[in-house]
C-alpha positions, 0 to 999 in steps of 0.5 A: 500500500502507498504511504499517501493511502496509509496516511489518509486511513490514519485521519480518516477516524477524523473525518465526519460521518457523512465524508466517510460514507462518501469514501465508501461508496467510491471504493465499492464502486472501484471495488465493482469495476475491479471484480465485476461484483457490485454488492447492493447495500442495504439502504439501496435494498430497502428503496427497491423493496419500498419502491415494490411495495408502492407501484412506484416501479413496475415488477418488472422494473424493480425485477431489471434493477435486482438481476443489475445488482446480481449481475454487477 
């Protein structure tokens, strides 16, 4: 590991809650492109459970977002 990334983890138990949330969905997304892998978290599953439930989205829209996550 680089001496830049190590220095920046050190600070970033400093950094405020919503900057490190940031962080973490750069490097899932980085993460995804790297191993063709992308693991949905559990807010993005709770709106498409919601979104099901409220016919917001069609089944089969909400049906083409869950085979994106499997897929990804």
């Amino acid at each position: 590991m680089m001496a830049a990334t190590k220095n920046l983890l050190e600070r970033l138990a400093s950094w405020p809650q919503e900057d490190v949330k940031k962080l973490d969905e750069v490097a899932r997304e980085i993460e995804a492109q790297r191993t063709g892998v992308y693991h949905a978290t559990a807010e993005e599953l709770k709106a498409l459970d919601e979104a099901e439930r409220s016919g917001v989205a069609s089944e089969a829209e909400v049906e083409a977002a869950f085979r994106t996550f499997r897929k990804a």
